[in-house]
PDB file as gemmi writes it, atoms N, CA and C in Angstrom:
CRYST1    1.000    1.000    1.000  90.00  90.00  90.00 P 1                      
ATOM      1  N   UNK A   1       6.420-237.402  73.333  1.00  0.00           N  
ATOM      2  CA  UNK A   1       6.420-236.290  74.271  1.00  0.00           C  
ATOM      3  C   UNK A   1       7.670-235.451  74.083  1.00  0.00           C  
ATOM      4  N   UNK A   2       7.689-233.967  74.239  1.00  0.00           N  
ATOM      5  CA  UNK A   2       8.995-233.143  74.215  1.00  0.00           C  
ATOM      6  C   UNK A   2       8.513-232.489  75.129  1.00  0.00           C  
ATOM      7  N   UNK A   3       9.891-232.593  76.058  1.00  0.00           N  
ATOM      8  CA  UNK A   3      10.154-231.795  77.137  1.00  0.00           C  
ATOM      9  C   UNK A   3       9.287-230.492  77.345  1.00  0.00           C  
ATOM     10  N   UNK A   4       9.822-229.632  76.049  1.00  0.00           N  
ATOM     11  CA  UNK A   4       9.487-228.425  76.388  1.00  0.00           C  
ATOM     12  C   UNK A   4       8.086-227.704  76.133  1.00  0.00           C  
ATOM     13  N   UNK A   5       7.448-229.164  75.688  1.00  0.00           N  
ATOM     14  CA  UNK A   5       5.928-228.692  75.352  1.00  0.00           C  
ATOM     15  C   UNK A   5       4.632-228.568  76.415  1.00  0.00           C  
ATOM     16  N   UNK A   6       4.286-227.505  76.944  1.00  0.00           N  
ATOM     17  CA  UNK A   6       3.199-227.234  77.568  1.00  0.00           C  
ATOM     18  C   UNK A   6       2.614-228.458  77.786  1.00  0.00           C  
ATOM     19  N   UNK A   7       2.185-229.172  76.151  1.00  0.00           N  
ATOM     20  CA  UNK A   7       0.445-229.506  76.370  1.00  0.00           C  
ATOM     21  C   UNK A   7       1.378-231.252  76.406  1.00  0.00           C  
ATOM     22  N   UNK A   8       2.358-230.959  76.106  1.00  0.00           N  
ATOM     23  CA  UNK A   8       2.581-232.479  76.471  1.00  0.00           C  
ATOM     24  C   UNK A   8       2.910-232.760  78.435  1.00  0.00           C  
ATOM     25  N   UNK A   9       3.629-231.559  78.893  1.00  0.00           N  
ATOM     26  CA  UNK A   9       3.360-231.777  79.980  1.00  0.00           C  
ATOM     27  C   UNK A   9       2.082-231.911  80.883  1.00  0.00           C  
ATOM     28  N   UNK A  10       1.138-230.825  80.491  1.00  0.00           N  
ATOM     29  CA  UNK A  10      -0.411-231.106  80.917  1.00  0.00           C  
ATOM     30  C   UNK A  10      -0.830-232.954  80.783  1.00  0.00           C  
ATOM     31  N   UNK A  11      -0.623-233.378  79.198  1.00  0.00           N  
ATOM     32  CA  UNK A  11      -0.906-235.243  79.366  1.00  0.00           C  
ATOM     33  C   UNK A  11       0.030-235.459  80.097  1.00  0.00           C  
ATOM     34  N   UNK A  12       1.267-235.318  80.514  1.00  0.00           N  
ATOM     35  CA  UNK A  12       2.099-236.431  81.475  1.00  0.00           C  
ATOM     36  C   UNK A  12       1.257-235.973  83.231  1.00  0.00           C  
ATOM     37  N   UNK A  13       1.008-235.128  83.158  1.00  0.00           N  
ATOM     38  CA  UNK A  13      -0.247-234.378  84.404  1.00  0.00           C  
ATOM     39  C   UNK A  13       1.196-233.974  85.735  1.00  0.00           C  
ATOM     40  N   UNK A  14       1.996-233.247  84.492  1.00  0.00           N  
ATOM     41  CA  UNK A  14       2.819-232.478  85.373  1.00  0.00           C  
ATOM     42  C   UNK A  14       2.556-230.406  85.573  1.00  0.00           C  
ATOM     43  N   UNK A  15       1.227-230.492  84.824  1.00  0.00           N  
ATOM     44  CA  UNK A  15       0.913-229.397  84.931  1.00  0.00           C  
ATOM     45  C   UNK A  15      -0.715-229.519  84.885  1.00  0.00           C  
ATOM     46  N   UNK A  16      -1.611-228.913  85.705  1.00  0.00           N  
ATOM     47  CA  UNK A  16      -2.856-229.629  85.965  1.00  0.00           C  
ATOM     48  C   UNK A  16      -3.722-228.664  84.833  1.00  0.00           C  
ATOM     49  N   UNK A  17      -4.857-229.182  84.607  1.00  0.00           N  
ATOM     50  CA  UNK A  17      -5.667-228.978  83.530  1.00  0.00           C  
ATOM     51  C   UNK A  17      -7.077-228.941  84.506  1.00  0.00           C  
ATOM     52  N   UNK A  18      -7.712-228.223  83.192  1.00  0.00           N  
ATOM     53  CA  UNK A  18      -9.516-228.672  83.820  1.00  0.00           C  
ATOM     54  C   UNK A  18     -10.088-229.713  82.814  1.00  0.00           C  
ATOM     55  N   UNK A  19      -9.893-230.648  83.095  1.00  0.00           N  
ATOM     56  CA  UNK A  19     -10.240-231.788  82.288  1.00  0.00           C  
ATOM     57  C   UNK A  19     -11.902-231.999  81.466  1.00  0.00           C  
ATOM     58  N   UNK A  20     -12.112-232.419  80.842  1.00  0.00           N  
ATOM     59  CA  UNK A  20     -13.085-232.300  80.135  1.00  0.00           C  
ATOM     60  C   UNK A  20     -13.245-233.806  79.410  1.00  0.00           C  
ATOM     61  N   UNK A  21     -12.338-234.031  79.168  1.00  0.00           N  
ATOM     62  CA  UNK A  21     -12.424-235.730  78.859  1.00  0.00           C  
ATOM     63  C   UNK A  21     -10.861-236.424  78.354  1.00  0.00           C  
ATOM     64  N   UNK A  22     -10.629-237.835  78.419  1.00  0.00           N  
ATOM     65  CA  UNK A  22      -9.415-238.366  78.618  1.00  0.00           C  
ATOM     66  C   UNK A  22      -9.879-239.884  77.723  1.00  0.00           C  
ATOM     67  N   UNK A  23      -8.561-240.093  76.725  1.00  0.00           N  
ATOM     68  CA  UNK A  23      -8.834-241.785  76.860  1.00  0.00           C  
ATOM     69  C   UNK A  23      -7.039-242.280  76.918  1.00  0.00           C  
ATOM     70  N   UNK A  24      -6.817-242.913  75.772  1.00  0.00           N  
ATOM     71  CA  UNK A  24      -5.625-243.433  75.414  1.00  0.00           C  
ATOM     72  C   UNK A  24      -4.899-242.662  74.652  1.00  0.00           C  
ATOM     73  N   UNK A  25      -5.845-242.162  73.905  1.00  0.00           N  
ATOM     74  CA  UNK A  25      -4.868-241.319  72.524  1.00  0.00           C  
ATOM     75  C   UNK A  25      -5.279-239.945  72.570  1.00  0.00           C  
ATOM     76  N   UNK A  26      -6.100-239.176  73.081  1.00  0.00           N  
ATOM     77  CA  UNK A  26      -6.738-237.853  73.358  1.00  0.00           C  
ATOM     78  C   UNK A  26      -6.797-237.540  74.724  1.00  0.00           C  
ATOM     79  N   UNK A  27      -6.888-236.198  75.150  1.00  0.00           N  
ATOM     80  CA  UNK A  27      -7.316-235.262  76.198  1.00  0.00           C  
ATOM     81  C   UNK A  27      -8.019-234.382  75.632  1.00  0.00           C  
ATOM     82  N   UNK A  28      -9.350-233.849  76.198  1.00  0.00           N  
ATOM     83  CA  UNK A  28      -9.815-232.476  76.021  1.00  0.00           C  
ATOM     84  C   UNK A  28      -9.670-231.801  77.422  1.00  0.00           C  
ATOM     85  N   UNK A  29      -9.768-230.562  77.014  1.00  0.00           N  
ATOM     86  CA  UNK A  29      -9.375-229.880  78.453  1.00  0.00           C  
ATOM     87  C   UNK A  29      -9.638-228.169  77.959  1.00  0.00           C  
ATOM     88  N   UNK A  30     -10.589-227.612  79.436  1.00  0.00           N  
ATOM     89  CA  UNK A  30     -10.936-226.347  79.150  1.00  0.00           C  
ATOM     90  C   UNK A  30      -9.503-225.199  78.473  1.00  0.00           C  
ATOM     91  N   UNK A  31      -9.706-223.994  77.405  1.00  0.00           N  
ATOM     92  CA  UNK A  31      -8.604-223.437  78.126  1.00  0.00           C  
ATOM     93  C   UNK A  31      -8.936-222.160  78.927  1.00  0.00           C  
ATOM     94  N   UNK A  32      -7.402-222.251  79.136  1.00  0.00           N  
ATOM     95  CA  UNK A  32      -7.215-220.859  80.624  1.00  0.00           C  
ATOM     96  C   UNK A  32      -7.276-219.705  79.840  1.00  0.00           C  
ATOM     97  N   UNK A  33      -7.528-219.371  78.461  1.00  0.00           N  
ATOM     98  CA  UNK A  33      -8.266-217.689  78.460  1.00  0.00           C  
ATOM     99  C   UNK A  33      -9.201-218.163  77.366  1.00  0.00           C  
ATOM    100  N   UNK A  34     -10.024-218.378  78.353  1.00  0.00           N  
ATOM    101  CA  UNK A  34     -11.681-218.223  77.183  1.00  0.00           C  
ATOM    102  C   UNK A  34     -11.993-217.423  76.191  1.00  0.00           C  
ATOM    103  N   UNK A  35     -12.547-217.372  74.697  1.00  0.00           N  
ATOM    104  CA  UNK A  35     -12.463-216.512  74.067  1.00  0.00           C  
ATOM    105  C   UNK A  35     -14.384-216.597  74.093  1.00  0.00           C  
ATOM    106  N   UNK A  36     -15.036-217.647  74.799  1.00  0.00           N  
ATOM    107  CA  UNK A  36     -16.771-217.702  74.925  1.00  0.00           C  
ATOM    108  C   UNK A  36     -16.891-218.173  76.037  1.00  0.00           C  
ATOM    109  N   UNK A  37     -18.244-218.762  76.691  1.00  0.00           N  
ATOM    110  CA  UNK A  37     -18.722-219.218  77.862  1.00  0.00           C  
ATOM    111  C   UNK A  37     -18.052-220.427  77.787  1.00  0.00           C  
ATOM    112  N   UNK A  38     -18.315-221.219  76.363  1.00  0.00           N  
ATOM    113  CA  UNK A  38     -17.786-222.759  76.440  1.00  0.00           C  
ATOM    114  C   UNK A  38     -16.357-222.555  75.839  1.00  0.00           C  
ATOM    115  N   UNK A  39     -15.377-222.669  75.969  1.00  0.00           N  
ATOM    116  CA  UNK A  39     -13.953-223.304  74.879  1.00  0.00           C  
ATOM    117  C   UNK A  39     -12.952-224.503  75.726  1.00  0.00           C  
ATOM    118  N   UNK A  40     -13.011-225.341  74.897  1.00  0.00           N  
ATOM    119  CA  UNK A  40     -12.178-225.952  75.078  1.00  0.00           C  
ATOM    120  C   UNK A  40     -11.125-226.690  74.248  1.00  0.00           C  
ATOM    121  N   UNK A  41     -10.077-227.521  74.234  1.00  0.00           N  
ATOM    122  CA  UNK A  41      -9.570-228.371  73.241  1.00  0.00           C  
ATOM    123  C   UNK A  41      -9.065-229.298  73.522  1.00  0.00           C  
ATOM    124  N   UNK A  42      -9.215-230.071  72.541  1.00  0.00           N  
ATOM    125  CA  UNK A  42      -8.822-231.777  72.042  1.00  0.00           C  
ATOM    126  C   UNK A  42      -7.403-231.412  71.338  1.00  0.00           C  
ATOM    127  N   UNK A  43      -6.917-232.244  72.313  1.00  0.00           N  
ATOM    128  CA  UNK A  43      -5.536-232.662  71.708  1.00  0.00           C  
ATOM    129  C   UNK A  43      -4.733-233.947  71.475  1.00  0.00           C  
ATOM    130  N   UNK A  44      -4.006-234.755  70.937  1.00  0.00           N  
ATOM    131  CA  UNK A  44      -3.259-235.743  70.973  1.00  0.00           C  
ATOM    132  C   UNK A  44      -2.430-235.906  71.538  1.00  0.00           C  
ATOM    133  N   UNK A  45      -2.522-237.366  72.712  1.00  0.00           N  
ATOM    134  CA  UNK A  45      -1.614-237.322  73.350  1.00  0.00           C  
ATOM    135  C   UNK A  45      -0.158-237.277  72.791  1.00  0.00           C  
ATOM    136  N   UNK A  46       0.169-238.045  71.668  1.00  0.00           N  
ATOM    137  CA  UNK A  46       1.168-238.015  70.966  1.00  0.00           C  
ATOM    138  C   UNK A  46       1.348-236.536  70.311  1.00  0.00           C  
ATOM    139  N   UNK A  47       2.879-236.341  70.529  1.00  0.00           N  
ATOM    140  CA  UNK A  47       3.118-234.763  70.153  1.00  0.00           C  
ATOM    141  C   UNK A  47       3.259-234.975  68.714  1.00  0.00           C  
ATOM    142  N   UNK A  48       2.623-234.381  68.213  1.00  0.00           N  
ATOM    143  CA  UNK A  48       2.108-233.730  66.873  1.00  0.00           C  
ATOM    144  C   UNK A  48       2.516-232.272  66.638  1.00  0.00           C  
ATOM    145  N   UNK A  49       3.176-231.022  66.230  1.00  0.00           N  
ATOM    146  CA  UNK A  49       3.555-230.054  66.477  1.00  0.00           C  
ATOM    147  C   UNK A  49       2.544-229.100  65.822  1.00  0.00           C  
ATOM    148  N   UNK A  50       1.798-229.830  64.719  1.00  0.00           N  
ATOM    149  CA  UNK A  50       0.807-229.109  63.865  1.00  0.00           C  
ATOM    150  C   UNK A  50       0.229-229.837  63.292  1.00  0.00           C  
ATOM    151  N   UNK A  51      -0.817-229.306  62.488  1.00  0.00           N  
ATOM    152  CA  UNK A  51      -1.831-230.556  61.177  1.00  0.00           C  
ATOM    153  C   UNK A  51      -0.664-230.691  60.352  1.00  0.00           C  
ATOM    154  N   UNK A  52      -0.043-229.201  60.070  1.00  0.00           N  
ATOM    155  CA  UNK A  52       0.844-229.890  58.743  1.00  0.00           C  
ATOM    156  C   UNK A  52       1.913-231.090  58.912  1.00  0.00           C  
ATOM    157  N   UNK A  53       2.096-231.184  60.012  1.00  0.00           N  
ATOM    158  CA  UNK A  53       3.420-232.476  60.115  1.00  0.00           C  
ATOM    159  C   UNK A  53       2.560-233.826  60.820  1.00  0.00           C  
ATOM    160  N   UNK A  54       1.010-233.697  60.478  1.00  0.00           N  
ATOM    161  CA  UNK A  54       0.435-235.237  60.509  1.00  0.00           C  
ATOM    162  C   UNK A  54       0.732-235.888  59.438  1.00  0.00           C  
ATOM    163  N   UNK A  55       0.560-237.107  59.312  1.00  0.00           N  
ATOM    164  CA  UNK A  55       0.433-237.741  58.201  1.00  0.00           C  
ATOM    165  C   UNK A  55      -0.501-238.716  58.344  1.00  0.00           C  
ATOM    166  N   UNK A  56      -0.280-239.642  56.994  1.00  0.00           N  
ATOM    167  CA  UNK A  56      -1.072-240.439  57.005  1.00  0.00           C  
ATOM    168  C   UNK A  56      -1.310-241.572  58.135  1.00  0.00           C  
ATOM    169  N   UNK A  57      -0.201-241.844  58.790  1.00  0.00           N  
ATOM    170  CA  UNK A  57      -0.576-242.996  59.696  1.00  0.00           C  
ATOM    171  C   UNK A  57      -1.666-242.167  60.878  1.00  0.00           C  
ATOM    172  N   UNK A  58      -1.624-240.697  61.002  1.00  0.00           N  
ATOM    173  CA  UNK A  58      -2.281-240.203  62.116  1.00  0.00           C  
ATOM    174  C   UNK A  58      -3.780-240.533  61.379  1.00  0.00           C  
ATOM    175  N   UNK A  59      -4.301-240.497  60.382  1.00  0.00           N  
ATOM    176  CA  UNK A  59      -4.868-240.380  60.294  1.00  0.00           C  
ATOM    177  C   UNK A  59      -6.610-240.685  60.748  1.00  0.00           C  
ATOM    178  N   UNK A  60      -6.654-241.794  61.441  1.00  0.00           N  
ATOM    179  CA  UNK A  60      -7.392-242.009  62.485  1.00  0.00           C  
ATOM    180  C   UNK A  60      -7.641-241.277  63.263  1.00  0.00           C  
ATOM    181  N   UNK A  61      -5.934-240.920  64.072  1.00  0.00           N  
ATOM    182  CA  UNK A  61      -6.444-240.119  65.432  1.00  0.00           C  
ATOM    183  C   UNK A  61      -7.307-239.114  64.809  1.00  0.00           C  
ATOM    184  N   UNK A  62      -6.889-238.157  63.851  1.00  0.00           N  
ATOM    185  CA  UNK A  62      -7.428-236.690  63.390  1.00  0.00           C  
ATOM    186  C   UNK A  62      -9.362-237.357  63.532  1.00  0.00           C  
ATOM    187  N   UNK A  63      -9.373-238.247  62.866  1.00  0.00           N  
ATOM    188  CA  UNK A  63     -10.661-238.792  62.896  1.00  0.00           C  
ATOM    189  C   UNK A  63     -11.561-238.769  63.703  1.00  0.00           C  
ATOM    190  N   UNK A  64     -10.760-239.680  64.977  1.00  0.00           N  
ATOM    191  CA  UNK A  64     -11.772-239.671  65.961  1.00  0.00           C  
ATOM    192  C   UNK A  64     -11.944-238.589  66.672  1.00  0.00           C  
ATOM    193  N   UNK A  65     -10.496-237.291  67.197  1.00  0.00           N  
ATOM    194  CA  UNK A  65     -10.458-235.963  67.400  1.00  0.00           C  
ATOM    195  C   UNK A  65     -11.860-235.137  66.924  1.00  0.00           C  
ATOM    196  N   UNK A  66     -12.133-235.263  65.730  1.00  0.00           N  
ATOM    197  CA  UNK A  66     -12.945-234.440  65.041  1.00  0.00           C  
ATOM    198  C   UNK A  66     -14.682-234.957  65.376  1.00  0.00           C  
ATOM    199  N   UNK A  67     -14.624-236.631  65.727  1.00  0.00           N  
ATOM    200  CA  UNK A  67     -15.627-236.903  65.902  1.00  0.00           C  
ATOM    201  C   UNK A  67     -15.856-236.880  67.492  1.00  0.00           C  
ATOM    202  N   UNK A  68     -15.083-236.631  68.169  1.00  0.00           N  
ATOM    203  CA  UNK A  68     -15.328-236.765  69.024  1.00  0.00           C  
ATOM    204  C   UNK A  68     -15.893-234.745  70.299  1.00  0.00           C  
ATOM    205  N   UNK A  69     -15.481-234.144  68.985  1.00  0.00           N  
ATOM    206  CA  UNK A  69     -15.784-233.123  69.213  1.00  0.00           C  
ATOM    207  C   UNK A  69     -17.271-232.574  69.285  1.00  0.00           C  
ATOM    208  N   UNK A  70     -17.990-232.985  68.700  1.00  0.00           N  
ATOM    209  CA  UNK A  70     -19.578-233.062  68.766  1.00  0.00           C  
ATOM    210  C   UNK A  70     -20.236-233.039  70.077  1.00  0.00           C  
ATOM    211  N   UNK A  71     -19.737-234.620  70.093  1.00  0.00           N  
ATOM    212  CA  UNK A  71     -20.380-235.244  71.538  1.00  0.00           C  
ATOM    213  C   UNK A  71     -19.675-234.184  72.970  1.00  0.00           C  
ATOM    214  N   UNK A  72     -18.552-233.720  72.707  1.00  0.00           N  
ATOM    215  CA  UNK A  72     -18.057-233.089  73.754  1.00  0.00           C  
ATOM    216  C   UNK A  72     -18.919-231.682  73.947  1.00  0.00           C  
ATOM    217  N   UNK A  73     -18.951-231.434  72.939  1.00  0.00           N  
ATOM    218  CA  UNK A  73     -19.529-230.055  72.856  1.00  0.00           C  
ATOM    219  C   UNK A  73     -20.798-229.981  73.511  1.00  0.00           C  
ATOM    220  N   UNK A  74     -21.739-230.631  73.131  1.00  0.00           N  
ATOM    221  CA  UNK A  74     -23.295-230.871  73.768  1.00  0.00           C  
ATOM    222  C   UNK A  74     -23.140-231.173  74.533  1.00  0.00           C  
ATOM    223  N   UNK A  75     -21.819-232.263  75.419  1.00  0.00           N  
ATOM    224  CA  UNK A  75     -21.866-232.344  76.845  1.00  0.00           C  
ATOM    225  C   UNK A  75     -21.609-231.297  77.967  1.00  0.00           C  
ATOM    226  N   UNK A  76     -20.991-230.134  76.631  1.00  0.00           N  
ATOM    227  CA  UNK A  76     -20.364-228.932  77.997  1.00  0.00           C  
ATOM    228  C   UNK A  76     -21.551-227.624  77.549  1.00  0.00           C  
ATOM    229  N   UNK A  77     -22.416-228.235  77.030  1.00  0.00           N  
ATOM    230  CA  UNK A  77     -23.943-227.046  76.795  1.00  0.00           C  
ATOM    231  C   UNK A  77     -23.933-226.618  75.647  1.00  0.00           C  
ATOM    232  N   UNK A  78     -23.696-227.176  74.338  1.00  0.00           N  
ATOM    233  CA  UNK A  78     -23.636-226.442  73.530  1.00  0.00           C  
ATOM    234  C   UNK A  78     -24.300-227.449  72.127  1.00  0.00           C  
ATOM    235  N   UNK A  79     -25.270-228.424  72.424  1.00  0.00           N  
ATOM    236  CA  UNK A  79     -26.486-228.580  71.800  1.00  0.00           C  
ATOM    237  C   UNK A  79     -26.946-228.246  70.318  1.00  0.00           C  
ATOM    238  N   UNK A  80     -26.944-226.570  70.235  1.00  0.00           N  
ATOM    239  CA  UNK A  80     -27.059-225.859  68.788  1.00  0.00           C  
ATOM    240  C   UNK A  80     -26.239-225.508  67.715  1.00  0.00           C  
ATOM    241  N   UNK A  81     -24.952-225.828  68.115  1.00  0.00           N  
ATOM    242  CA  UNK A  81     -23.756-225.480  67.468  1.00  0.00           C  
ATOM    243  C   UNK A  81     -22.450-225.090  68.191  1.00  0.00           C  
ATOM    244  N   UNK A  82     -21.618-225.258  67.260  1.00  0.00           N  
ATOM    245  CA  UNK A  82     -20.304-224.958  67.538  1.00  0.00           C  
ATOM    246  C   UNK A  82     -19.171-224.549  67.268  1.00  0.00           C  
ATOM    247  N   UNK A  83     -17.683-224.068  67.376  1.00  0.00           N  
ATOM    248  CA  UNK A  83     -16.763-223.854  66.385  1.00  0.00           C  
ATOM    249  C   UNK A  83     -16.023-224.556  66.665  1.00  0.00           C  
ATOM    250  N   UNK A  84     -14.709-225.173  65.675  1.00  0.00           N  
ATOM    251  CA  UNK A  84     -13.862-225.332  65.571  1.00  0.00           C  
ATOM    252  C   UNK A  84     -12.874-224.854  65.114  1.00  0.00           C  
ATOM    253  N   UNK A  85     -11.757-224.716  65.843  1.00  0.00           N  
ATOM    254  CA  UNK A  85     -10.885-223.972  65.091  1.00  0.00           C  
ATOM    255  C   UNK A  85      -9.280-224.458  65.004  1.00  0.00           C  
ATOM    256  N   UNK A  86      -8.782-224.975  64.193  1.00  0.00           N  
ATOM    257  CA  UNK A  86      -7.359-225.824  64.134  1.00  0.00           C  
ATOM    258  C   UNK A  86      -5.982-224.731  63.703  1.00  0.00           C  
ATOM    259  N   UNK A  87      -5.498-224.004  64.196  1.00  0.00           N  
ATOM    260  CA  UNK A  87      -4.597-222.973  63.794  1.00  0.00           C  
ATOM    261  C   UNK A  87      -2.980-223.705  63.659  1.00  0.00           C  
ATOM    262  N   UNK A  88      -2.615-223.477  62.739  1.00  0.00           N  
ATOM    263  CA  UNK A  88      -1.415-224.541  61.693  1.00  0.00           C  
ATOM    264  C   UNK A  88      -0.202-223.586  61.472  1.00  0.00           C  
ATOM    265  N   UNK A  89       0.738-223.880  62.310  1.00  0.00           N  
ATOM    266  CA  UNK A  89       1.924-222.542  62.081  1.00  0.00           C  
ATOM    267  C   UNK A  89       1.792-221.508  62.591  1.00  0.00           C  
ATOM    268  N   UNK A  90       2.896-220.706  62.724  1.00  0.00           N  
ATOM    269  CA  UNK A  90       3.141-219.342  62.821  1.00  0.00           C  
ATOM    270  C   UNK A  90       2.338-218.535  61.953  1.00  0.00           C  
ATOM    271  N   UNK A  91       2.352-218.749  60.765  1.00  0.00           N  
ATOM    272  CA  UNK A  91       1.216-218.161  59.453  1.00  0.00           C  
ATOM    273  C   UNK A  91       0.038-217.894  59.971  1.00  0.00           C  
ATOM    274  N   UNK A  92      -0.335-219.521  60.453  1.00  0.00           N  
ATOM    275  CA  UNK A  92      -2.223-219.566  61.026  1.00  0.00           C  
ATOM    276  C   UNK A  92      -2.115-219.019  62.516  1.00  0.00           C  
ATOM    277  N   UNK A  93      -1.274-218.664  63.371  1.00  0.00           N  
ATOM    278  CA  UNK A  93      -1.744-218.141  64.470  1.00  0.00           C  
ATOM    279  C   UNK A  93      -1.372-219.232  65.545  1.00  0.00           C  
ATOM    280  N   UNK A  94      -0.585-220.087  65.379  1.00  0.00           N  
ATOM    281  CA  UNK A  94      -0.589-221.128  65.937  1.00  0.00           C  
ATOM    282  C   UNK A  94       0.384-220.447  66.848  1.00  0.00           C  
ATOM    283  N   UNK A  95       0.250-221.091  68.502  1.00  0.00           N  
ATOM    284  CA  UNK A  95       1.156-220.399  69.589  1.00  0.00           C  
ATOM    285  C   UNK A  95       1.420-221.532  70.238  1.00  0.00           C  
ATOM    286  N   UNK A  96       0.978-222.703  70.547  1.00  0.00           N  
ATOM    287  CA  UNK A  96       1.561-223.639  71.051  1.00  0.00           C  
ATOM    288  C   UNK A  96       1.516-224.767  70.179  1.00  0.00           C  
ATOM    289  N   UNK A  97       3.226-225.230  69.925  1.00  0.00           N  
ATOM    290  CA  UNK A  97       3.051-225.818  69.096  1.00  0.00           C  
ATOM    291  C   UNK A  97       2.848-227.570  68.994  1.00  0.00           C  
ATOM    292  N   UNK A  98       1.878-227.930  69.563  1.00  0.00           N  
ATOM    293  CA  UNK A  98       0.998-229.214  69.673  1.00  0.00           C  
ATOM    294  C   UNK A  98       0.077-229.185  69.033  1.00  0.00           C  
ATOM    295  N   UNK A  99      -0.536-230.396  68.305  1.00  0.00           N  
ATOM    296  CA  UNK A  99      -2.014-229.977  67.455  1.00  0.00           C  
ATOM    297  C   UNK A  99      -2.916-230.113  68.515  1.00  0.00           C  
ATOM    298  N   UNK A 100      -3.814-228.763  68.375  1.00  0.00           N  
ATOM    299  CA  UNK A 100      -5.026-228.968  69.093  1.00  0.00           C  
ATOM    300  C   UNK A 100      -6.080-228.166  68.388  1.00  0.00           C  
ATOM    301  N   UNK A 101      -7.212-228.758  68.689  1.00  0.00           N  
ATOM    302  CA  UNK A 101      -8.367-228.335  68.645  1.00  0.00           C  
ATOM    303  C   UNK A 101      -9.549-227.783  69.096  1.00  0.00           C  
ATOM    304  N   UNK A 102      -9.717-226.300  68.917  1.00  0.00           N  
ATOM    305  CA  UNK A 102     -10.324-225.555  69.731  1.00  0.00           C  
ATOM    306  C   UNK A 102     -11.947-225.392  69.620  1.00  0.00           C  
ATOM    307  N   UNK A 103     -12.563-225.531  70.553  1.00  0.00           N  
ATOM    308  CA  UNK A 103     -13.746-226.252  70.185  1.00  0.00           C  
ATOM    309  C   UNK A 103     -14.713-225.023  71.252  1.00  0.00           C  
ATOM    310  N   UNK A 104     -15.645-223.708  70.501  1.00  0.00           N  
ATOM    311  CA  UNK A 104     -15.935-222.819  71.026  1.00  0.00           C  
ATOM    312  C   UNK A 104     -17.097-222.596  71.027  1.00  0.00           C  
ATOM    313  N   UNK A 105     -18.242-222.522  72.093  1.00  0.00           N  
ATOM    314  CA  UNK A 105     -19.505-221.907  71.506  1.00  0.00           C  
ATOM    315  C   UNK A 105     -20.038-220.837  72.642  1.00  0.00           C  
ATOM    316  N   UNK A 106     -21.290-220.848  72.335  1.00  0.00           N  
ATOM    317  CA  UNK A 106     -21.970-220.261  73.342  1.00  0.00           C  
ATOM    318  C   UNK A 106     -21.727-218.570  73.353  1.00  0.00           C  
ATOM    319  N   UNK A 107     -22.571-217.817  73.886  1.00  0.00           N  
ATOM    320  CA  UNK A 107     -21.989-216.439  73.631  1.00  0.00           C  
ATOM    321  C   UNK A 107     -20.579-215.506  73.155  1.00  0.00           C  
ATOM    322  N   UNK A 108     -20.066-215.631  72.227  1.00  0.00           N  
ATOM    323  CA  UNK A 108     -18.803-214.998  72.480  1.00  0.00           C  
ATOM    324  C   UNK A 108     -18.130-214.619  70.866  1.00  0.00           C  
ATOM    325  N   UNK A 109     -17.323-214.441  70.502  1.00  0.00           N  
ATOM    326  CA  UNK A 109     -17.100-214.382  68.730  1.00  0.00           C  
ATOM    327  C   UNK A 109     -17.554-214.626  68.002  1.00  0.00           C  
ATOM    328  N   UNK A 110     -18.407-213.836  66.942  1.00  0.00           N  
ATOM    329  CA  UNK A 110     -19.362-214.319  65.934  1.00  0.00           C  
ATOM    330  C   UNK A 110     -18.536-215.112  64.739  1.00  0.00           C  
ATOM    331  N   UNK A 111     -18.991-215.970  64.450  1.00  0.00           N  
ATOM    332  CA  UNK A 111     -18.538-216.748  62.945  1.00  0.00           C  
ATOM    333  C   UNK A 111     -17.660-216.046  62.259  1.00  0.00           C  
ATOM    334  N   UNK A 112     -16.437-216.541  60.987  1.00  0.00           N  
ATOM    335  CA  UNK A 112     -16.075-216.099  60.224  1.00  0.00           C  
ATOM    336  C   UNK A 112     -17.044-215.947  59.030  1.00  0.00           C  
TER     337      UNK A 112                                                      
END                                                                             
């Protein structure tokens, strides 16, 4: 955990979330500016700052993160498909710097 990180304060639940699902090693949780009907993201509880500074021991978590994105998705209506979107650095657009995973469907930004 670091102090000054948003999404690590959201897991210590010093800043409240709209929860979406929780275990040991993950949170998903809606976010607060929708870019569709559905978005949300999966994140690690362990602060991770980006994909690029995972490594190999993460490599599980990234795993189950990714698999576990499916099942989330169809649970919050979204059945036919979905996006994902992992933004890595300042380069990729990245603004908070925790890895998360943005997980979007339903009416709203067409595909790249």
């Amino acid at each position: 955990m670091t102090d000054d990180c948003i999404f690590c304060k959201i897991v210590a639940g010093t800043i409240p979330c709209r929860k979406v699902y929780e275990d040991d090693e993950v949170l998903a949780f809606h976010d607060i500016h929708p870019v569709a009907p559905v978005h949300f993201m999966i994140i690690p509880k362990k602060h991770l700052a980006s994909l690029a500074e995972a490594g190999p021991e993460d490599a599980g978590l990234l795993g189950r993160m990714l698999l576990l994105a499916p099942r989330l998705a169809k649970e919050q209506g979204l059945p036919d498909g979905f996006r994902t979107v992992i933004n890595t650095g300042r380069g990729g657009g990245q603004e908070v710097f925790h890895l998360h995973v943005h997980i979007i469907g339903g009416a709203g930004p067409r595909p790249l």
